[in-house]
C-alpha positions as CSV (number, residue, x, y, z in Angstrom):
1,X,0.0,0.0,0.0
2,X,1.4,3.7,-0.7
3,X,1.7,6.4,1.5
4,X,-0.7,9.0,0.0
5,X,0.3,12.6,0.7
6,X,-3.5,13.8,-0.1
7,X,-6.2,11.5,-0.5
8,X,-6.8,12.5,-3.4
9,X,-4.0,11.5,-5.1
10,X,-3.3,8.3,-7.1
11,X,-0.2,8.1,-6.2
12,X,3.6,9.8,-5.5
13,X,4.1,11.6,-8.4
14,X,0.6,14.0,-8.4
15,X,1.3,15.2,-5.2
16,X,5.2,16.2,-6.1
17,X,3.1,18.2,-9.5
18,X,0.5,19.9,-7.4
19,X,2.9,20.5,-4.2
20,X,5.6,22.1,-8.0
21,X,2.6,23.7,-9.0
22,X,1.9,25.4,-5.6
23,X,5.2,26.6,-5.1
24,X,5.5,28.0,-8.5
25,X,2.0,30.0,-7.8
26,X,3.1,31.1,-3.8
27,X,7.0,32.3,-5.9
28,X,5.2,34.3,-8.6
29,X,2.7,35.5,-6.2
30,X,5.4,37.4,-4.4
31,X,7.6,38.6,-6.7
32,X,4.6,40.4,-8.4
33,X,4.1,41.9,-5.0
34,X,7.7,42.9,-4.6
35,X,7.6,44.9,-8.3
36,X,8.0,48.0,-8.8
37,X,4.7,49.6,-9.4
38,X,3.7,52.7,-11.6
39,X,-0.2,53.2,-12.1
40,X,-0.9,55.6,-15.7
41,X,-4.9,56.2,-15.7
42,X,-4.7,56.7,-19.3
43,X,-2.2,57.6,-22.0
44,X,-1.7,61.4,-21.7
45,X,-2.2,61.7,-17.8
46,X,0.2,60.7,-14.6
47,X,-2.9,61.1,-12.3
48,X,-3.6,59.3,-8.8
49,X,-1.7,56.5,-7.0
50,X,1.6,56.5,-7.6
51,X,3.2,53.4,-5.6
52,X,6.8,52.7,-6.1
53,X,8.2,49.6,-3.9
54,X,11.8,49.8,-3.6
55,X,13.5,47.2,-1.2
56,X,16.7,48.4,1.0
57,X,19.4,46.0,2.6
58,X,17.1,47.3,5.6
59,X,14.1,45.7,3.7
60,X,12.6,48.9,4.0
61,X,9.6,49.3,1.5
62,X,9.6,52.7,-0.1
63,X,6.2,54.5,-1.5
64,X,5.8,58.0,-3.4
65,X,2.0,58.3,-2.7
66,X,-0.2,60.4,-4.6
67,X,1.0,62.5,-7.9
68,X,-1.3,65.0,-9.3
69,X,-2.2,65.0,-12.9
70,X,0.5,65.5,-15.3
71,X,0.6,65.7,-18.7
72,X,3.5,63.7,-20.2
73,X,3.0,63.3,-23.8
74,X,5.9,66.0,-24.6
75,X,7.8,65.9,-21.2
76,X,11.3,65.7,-21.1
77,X,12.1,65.8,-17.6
78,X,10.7,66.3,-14.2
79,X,13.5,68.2,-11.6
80,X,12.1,66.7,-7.6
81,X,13.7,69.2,-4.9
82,X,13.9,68.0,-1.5
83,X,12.7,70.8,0.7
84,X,11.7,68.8,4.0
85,X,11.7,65.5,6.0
86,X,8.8,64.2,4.5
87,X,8.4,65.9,1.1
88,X,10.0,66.3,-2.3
89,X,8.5,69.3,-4.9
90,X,8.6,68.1,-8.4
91,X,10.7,71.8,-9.2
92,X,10.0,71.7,-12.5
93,X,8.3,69.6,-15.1
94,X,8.7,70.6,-18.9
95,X,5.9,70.1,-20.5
96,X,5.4,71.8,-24.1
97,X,7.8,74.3,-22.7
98,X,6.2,75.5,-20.0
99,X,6.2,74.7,-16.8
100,X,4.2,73.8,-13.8
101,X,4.5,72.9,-10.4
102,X,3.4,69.8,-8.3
103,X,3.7,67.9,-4.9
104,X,4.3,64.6,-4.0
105,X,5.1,63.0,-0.4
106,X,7.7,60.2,-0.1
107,X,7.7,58.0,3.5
108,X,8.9,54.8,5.0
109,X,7.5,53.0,8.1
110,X,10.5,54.7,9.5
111,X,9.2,57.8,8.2
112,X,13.0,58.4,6.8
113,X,12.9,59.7,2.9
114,X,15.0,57.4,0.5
115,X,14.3,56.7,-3.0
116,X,16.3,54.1,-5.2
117,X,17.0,52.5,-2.1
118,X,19.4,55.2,-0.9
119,X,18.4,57.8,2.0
120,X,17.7,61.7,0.9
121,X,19.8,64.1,2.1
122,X,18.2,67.4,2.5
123,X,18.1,69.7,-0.2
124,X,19.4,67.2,-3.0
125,X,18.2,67.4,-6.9
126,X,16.5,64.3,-8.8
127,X,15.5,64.1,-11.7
128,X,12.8,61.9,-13.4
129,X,12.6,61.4,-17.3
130,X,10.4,59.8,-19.2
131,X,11.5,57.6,-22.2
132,X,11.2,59.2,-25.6
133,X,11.1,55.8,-27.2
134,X,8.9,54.3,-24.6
135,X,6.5,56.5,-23.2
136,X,5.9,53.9,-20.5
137,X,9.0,53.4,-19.0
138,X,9.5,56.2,-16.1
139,X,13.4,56.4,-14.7
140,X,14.4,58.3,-11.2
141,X,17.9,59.4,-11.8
142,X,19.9,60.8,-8.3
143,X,22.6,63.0,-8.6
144,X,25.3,60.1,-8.3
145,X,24.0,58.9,-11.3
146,X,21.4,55.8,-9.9
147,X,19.1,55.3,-11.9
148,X,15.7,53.1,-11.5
149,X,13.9,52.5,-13.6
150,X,10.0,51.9,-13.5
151,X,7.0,50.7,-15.9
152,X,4.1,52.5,-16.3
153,X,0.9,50.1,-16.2
């Protein structure tokens, strides 16, 4: 008689599948989670939730909550200023060639500001571009030079 690992299994081999098959669902389960998220409401405006999960060696998870609406067929650039703890101003976004102004917040549960993984000092300059070849890749570029990289869904 064989051992049955559930009893509805024939024999050995189906529960080793299922048990693959389960695995495989919990791994790709979480790694969607742990993805970088960038939410586009439609194709010319950056409006609403803007969650970007960024893991540090800390396993810190990093969100830039909510964006106001920003039109990005023509943008070239956005230019975040850090002017407090808790907040970066997007300085200035080109847009057409003009510009315009907009807030977003940036926290941790440690409610420290870091972005790319790496803390922000006070009164640093980022910059965030947006692919001329692919309108829906977004990139967060520190002065170092770090870059990441994010898809727009």
């Amino acid at each position: 008689m064989k051992p049955y690992t559930f009893f509805f299994f024939h024999n050995r081999g189906d529960s080793q599948v299922f048990s693959a098959i389960v695995l495989l669902g919990i791994i790709l389960a979480g790694s969607y989670a742990l993805l970088p998220k960038v939410y586009l409401t439609s194709s010319s405006s950056f409006k609403g939730l803007l969650d970007i999960l960024t893991k540090q060696e800390e396993q810190l998870k990093i969100h830039i909550a909510y964006v106001t609406s920003l039109e990005i067929n023509n943008m070239t650039e956005v230019v975040m200023y850090n002017y407090g703890e808790h907040e970066l101003k997007i300085a200035s976004v080109l847009i057409d060639g003009l510009e315009a102004q907009h807030n977003i917040s940036v926290y941790d549960d440690n409610q420290q500001v870091f972005i790319c993984g790496q803390a922000v000092p006070p009164k640093s300059l980022f910059k965030i571009t947006f692919s001329k070849q692919n309108i829906n890749e977004l990139c967060l570029i520190l002065e170092n030079g770090l870059t990441k990289c994010f898809t727009i869904r």
